[in-house]
C-alpha positions in Angstrom: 0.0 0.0 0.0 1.4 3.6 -1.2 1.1 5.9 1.7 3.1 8.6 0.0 -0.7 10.0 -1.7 -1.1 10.5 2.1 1.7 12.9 2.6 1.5 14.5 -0.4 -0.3 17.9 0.5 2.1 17.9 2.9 4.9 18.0 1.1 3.6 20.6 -1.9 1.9 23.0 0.4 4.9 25.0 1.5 5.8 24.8 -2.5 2.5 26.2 -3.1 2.4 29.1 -0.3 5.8 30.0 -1.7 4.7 30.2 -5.2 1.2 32.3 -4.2 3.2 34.5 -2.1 6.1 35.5 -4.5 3.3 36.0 -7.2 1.6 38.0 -5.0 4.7 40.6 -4.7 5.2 40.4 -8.1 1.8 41.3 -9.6 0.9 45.0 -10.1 -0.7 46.8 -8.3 -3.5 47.2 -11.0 -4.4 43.3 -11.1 -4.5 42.7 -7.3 -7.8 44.2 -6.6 -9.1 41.9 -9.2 -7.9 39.1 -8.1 -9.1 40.0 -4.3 -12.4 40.6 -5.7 -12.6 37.1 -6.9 -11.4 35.2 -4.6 -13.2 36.8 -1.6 -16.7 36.0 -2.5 -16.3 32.6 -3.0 -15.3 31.5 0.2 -18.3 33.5 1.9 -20.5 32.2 -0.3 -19.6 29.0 0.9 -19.3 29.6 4.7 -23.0 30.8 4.5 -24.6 28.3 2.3 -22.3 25.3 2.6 -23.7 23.8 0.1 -22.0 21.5 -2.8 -22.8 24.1 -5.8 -21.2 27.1 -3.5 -18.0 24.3 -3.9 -18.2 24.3 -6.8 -18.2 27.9 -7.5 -14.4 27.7 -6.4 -14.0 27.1 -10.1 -14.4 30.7 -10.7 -11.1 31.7 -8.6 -8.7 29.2 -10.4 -8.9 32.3 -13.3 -7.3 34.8 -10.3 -5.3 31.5 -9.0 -3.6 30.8 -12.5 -2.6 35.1 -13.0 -0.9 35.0 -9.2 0.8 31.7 -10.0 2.1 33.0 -13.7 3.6 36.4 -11.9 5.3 33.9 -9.1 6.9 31.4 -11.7 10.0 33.5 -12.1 11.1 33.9 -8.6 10.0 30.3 -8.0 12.5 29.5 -10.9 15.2 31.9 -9.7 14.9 30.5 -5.9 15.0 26.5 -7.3 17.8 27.3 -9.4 20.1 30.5 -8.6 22.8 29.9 -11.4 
């Protein structure tokens, strides 16, 4: 039995964070209200409804998910591999 599925998250969460956050500095000033303003109501939605179609509305934020993690692939890149 493969228990490494298990630990997985584990081990690509501290990946990810890095990723969001050095995406997040990157990214101008113009695109980060946009991004804010979808990923804010999604997660209200569903603490108030709860509800499996307020899931799947997450959906909508991989849009704002995919522009932070574009602007944080450089210094990703440039902290894996500092040549």
């Amino acid at each position: 039995m493969n228990k490494l599925g298990l630990f997985s998250p584990i081990l690509i969460l501290p990946w990810l964070i890095y990723w969001i956050r050095a995406g997040w500095q990157q990214m101008d000033n113009v695109l980060k209200p946009y991004t804010l303003g979808i990923f804010i109501p999604n997660p209200l939605l569903f603490i108030n409804f709860t509800t499996k179609d307020e899931f799947r509305n997450f959906s909508l934020s991989v849009v704002a998910l995919y522009i932070v993690l574009i602007h944080g692939f450089s210094p990703l890149r440039q902290w894996l591999d500092p040549k």
